[in-house]
C-alpha positions as CSV (number, residue, x, y, z in Angstrom):
1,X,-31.3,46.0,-132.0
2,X,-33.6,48.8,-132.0
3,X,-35.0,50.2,-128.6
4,X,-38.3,48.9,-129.7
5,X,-37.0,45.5,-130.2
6,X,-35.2,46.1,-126.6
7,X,-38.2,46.8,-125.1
8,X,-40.7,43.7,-126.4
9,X,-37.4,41.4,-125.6
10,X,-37.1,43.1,-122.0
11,X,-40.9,42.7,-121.7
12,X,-41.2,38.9,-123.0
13,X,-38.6,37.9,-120.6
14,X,-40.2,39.4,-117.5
15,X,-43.3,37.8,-118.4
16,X,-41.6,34.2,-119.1
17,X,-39.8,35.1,-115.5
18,X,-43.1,35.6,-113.4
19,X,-44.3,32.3,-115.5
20,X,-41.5,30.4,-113.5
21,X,-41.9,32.0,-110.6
22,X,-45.9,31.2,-110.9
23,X,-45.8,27.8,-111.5
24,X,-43.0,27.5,-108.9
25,X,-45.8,28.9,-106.3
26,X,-47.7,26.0,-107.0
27,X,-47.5,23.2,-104.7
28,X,-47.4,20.1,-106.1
29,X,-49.7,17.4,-104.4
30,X,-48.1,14.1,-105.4
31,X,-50.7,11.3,-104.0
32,X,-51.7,7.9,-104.9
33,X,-54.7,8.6,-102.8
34,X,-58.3,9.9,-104.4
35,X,-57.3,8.8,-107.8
36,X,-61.0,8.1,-109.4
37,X,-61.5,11.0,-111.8
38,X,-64.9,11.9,-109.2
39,X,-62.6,12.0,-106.1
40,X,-59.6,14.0,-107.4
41,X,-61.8,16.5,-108.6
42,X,-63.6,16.8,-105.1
43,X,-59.9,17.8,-104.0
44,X,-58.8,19.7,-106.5
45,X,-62.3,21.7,-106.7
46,X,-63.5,21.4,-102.6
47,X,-60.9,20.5,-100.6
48,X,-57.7,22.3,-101.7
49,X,-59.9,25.2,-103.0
50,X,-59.6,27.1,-99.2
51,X,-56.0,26.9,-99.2
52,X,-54.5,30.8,-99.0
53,X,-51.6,29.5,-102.3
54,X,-51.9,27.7,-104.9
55,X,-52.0,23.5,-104.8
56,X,-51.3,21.4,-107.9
57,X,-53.4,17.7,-107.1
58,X,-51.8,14.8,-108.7
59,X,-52.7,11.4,-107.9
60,X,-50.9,8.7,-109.6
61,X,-51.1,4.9,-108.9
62,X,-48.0,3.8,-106.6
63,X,-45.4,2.6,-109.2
64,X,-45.4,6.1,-111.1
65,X,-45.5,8.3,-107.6
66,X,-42.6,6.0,-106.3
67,X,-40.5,6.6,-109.6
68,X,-40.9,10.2,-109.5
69,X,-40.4,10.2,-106.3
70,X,-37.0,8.1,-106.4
71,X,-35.8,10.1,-109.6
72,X,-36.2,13.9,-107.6
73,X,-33.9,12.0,-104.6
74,X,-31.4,11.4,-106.6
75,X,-30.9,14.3,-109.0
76,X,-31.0,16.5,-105.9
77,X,-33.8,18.6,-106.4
78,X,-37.3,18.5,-107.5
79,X,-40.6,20.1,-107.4
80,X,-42.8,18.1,-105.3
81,X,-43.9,19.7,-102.6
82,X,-46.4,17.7,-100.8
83,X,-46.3,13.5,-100.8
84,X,-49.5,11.5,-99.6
85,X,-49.9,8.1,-99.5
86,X,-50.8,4.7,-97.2
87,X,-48.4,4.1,-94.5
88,X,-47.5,1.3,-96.2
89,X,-45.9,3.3,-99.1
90,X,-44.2,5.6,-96.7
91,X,-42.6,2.1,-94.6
92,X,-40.6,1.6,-97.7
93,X,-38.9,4.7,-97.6
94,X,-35.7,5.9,-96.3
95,X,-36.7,8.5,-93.7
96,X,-33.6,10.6,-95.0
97,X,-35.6,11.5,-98.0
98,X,-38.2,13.5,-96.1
99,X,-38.4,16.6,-94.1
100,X,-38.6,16.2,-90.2
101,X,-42.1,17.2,-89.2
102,X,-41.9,17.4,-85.7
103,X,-41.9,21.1,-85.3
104,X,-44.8,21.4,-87.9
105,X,-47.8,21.8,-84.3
106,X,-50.1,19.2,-86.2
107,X,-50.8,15.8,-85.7
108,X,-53.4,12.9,-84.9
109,X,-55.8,12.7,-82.0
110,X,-54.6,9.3,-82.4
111,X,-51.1,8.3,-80.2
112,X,-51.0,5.0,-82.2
113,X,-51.1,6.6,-85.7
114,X,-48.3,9.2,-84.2
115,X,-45.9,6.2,-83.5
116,X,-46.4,4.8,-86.7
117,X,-46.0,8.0,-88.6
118,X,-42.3,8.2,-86.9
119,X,-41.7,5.0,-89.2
120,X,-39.1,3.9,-87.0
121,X,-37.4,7.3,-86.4
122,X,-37.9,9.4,-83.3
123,X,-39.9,12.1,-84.9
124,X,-42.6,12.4,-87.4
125,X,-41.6,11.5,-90.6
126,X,-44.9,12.2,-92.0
127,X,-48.6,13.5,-90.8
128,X,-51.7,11.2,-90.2
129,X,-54.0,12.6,-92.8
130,X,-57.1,9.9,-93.3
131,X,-58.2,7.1,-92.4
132,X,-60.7,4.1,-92.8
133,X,-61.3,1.0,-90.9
134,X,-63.7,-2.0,-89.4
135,X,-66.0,-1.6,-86.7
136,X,-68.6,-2.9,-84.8
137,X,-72.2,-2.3,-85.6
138,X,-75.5,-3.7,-83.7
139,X,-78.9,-3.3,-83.5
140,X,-80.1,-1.5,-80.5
141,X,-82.2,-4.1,-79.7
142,X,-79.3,-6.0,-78.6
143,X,-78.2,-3.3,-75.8
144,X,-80.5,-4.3,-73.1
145,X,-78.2,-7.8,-73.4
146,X,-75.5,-5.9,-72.5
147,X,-73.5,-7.3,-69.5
148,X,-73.7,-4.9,-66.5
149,X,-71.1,-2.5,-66.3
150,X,-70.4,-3.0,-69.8
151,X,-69.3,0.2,-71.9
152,X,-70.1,-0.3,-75.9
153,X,-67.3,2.0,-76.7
154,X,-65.3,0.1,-74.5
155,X,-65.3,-3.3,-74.9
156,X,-63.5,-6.6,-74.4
157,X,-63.6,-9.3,-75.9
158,X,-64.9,-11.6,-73.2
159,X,-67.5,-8.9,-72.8
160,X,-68.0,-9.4,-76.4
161,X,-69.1,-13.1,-75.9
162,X,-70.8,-12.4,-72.7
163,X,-73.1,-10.4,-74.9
164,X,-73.5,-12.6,-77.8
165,X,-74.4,-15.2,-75.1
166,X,-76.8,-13.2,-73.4
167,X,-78.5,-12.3,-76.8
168,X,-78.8,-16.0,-78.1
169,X,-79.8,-17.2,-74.5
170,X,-82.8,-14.1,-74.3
171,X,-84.0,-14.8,-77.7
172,X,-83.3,-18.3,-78.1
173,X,-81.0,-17.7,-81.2
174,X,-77.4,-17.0,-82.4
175,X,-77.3,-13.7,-83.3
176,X,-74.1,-12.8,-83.7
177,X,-72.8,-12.3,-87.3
178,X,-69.4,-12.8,-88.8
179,X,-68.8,-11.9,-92.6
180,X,-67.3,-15.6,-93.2
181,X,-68.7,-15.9,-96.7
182,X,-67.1,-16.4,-99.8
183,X,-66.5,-12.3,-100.4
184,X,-66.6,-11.6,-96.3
185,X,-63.3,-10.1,-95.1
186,X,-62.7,-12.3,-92.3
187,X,-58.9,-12.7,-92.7
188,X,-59.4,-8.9,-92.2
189,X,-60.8,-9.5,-88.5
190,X,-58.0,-11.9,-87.6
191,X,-54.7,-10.3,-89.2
192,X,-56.1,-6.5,-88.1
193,X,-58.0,-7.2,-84.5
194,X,-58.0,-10.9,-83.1
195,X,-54.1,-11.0,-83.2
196,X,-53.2,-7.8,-82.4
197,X,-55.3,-7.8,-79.4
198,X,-54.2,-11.2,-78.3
199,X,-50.8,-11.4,-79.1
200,X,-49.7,-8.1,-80.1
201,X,-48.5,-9.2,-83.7
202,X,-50.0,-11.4,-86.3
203,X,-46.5,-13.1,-88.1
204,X,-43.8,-13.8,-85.4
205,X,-46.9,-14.4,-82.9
206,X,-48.7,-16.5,-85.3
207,X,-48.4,-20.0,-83.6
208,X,-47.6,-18.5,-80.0
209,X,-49.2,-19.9,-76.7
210,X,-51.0,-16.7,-76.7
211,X,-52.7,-16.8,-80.3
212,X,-53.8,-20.3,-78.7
213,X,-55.5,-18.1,-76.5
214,X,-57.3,-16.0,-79.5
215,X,-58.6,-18.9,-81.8
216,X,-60.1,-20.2,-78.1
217,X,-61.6,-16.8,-77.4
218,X,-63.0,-16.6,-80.8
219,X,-64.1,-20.4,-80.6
220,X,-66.5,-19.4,-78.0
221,X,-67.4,-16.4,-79.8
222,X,-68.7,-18.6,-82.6
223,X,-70.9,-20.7,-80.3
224,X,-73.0,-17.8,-80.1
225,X,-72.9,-17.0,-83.7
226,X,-75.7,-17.6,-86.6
227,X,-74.3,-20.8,-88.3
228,X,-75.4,-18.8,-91.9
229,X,-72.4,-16.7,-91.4
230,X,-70.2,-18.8,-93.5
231,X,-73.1,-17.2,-96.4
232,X,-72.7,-13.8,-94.9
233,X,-70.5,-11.2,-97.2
234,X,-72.2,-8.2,-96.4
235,X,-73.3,-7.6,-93.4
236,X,-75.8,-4.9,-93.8
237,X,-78.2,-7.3,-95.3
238,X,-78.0,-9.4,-92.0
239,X,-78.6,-6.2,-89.7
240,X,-80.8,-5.4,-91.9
241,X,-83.2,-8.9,-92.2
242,X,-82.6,-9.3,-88.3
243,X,-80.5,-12.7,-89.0
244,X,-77.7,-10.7,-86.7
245,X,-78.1,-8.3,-84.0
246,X,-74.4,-7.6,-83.2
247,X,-71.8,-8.0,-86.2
248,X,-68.2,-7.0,-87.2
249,X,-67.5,-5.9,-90.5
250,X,-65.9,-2.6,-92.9
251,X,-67.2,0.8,-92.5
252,X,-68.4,0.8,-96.3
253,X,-70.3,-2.3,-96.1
254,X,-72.7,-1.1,-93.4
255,X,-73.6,1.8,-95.1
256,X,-76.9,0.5,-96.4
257,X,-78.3,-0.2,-92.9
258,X,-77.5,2.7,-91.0
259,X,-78.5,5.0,-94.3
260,X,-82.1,2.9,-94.5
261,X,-83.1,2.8,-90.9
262,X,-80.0,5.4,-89.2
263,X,-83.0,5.3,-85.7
264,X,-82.3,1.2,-85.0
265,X,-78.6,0.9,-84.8
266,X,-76.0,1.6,-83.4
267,X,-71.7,1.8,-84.4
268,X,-69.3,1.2,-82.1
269,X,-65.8,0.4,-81.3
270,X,-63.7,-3.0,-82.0
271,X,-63.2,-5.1,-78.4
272,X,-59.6,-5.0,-76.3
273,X,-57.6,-8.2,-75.7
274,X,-54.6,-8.7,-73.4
275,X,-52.5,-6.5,-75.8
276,X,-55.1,-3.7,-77.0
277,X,-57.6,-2.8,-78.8
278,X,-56.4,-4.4,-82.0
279,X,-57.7,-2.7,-85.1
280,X,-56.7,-2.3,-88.5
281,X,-56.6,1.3,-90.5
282,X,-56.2,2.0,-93.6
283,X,-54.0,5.0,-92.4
284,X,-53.2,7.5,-95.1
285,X,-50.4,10.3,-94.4
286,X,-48.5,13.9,-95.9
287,X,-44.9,14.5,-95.9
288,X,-42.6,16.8,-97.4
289,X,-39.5,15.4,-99.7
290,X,-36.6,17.0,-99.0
291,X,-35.8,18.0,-102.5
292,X,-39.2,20.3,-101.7
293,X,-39.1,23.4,-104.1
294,X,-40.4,25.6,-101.2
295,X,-40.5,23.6,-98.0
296,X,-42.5,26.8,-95.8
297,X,-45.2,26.3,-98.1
298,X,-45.6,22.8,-98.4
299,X,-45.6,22.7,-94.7
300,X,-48.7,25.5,-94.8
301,X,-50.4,22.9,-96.5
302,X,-50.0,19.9,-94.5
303,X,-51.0,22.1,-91.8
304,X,-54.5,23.5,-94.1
305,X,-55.0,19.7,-94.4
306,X,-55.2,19.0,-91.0
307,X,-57.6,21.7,-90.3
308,X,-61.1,20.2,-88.7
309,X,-62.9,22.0,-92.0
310,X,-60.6,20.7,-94.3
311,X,-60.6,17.3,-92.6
312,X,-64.6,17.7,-92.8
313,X,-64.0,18.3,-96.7
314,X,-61.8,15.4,-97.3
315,X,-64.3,13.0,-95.8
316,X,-66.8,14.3,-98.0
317,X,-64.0,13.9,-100.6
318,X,-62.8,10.6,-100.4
319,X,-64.6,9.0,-97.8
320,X,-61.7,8.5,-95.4
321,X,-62.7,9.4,-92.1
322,X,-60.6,12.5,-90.3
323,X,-57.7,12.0,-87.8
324,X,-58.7,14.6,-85.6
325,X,-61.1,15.6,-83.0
326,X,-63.9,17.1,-85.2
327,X,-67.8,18.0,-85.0
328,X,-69.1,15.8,-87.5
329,X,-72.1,17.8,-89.5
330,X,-75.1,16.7,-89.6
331,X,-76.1,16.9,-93.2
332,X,-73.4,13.7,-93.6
333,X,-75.0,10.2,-94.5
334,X,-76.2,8.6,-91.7
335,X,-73.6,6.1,-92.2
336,X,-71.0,8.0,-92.6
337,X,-71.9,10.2,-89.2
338,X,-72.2,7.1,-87.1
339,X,-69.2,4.9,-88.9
340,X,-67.1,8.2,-88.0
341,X,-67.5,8.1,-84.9
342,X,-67.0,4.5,-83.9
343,X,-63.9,5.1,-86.3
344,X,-62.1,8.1,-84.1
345,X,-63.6,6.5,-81.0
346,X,-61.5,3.1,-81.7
347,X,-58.4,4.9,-82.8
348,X,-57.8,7.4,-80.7
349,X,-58.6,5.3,-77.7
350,X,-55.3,4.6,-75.0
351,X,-55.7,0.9,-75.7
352,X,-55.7,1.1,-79.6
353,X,-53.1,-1.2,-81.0
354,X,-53.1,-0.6,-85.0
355,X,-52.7,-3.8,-87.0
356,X,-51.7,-2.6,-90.1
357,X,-52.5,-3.9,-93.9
358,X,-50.0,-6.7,-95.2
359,X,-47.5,-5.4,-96.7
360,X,-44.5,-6.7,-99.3
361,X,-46.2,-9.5,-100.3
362,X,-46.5,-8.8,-103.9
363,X,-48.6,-11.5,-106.1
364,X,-48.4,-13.4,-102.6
365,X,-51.1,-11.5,-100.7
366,X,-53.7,-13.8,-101.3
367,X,-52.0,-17.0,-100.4
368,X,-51.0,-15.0,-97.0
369,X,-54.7,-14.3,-96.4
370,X,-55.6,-17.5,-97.3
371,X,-53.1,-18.9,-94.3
372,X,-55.6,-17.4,-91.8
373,X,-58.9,-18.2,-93.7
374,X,-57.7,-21.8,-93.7
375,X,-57.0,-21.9,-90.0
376,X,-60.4,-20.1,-89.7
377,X,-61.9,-22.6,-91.3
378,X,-59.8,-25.9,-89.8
379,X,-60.2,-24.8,-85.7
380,X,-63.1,-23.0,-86.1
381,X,-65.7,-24.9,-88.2
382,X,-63.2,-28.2,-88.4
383,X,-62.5,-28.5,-84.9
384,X,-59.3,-29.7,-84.9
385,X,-56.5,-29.2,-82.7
386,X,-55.5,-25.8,-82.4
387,X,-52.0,-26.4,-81.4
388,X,-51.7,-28.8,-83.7
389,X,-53.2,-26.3,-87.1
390,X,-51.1,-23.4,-85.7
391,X,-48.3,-25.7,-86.5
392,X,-49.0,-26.6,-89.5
393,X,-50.3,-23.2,-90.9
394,X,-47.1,-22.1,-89.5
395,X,-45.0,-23.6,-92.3
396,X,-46.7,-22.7,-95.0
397,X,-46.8,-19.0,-93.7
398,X,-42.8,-18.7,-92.8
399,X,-42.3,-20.2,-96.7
400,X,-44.6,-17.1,-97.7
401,X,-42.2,-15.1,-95.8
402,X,-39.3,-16.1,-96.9
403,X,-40.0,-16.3,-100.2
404,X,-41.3,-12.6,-100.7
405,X,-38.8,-11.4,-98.2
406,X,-41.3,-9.0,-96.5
407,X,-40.2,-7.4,-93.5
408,X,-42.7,-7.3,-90.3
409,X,-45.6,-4.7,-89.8
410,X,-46.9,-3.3,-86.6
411,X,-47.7,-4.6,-84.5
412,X,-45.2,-6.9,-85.2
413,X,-41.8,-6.0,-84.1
414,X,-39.6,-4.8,-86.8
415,X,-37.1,-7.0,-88.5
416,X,-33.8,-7.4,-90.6
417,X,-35.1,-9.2,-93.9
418,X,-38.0,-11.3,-93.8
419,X,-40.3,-11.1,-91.1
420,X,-40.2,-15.0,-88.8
421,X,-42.6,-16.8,-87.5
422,X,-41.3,-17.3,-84.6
């Protein structure tokens, strides 16, 4: 070989070298979270763009990001660098897997979503990164109804009804307004907030003396509630036509009222039981696999991506809302500023008590939800017996159970195999 020959050979490998060692410097992002073409560009092109290294963002759909996942695990090594996904995805997997991020500095304002993110370890198995939810929403001309003494960011349930009672009693109608439509996410309300705030779980407790308790609560709830409701889907439109002053429903679906006329109302908190202030996040965390090509650096990332301006970015992003304390701008939605709030008011609160999405019940989620919606509709509307529909509804829930084997969610305790109805 001639010197010349030597030389190009010597050169081309050096170059195909610091190609390796490029793309090794790239972090890769593996997320089944902003997945719509729009989204993942937003984080690829605004969010990730501030990082001080360089961030490859991947978002796959859960079955593919599990695989890859799985496959790295087992070979031993692997070049993901950074995992995100729901809490739901990171349940199902052996903590083993992932790096221990308790020394990482960085975590939720919110104690609740800490706890969770330990997934049944003693340290933090992965980092809060987003998050979404229900809220409250009412129009201010309902706050002079308040009861005295009464803190909208802090309320109970019985204050709840208090309210609505005071409001239909001033005005001489109902005007409280529950998405119980045919597209309304009620069984929302009573897996994520009326159980866990009653009975501190929504399967094992499902028939318990205390979620008596609940449906009774929420009985008198519904005397001071616009009949219509079983109409309502959306209820920005009700907030919006007047037909409710005070209302529960997801942040998303009262965009449209507090971006039209942001001046008349106001967002606010879910109400506190016996057991909490039951509410129900769509929590959405980081982690680090343990087959991580460069574990220092995917740990500079989570940390970027808990950063108030980065958290800003992602809720411009994605429209998750951040885990910690921020400013929020003012250029936001209107909707988005005051949702926000309400959102890291409820969740970081010392009562919160998360009541997380169903989870494990593959092609069976909607005969689960249908369980509640039914006894909904039997105690509720029917007024039957509530003993008597817990019972029933109890049988058809355990054979859901069983059948899909899912184990329990918070706030349920956990369980070996299937969670019971106890």
């Amino acid at each position: 070989m001639t010197s010349r020959k030597k030389l190009i050979g010597a050169v081309s490998g050096a170059a195909i070298l610091c190609s390796a060692v490029a793309a090794q410097a790239d972090v890769l992002f593996w997320s089944t979270q902003a997945r719509p073409v729009e989204e993942a560009q937003a984080m690829r092109e605004t969010v990730l763009s501030g990082f001080d290294g360089s961030v490859d963002y991947q978002a796959n759909e859960d079955g593919p990001w599990l695989t890859r996942f799985q496959a790295e695990v087992k070979a031993g090594s692997g070049s993901i660098g950074v995992l995100g996904a729901l809490h739901g995805n990171f349940s199902a997997i052996d903590p083993a897997t992932l790096v221990d991020l308790d020394d990482l500095g960085v975590a939720s304002a919110s104690e609740s979503f800490n706890d969770l993110a330990k997934i049944g370890t003693d340290s933090l198995q992965y980092i809060p990164w987003m998050q979404a939810s229900y809220i409250m929403a009412a129009n201010k001309e309902a706050l002079q109804y308040l009861p005295e003494g009464a803190d909208i960011d802090a309320l109970s349930y019985d204050q709840l009804i208090e309210w609505a009672a005071n409001v239909h009693e001033a005005v001489g109608q109902p005007k409280f307004g529950f998405p119980a439509g045919p597209k309304g996410l009620k069984h929302r309300f009573f897996q994520g907030y009326l159980y866990p705030s009653f009975t501190d779980g929504v399967v094992r407790t499902f028939a318990s003396p205390e979620a008596v308790t609940a449906w009774e609560k929420f009985v008198e709830l519904w005397e001071h509630t616009n009949p219509a409701s079983t109409n309502f889907s959306f209820m920005q439109e009700q907030l919006l036509s007047g037909d409710a002053w005070i209302v529960f429903e997801h942040t998303s679906r009262l965009a449209q009222a507090f971006n039209e006329r942001p001046d008349d109302f106001v967002a606010f908190p879910a109400p506190a039981g016996p057991t909490g202030r039951g509410f129900m996040p769509v929590l959405a965390g980081v982690a680090i696999p343990e087959t991580a090509p460069d574990v220092e650096a995917s740990k500079a990332l989570v940390k970027y991506l808990l950063e108030p301006e980065t958290q800003i970015a992602t809720l411009r992003a994605t429209s998750f809302f951040p885990v910690v304390a921020v400013d929020l701008p003012d250029d936001l939605p209107p909707a988005v500023k005051a949702a926000g709030d309400a959102v890291a008011r409820m969740s970081s609160a010392a009562d919160a008590n998360p009541g997380l999405l169903p989870a494990g019940l593959g092609d069976k989620g909607g005969d689960f939800n249908r369980v509640y919606v039914d006894t909904f509709e039997r105690i509720v509307l029917g007024g039957q017996p509530i003993e008597r529909v817990l019972e029933d509804q109890k049988k058809r829930l355990a054979a859901i159970m069983e059948e899909t084997g899912a184990p329990c969610w918070a706030p349920d305790a956990p369980s070996d195999g299937p969670c019971p109805v106890e």
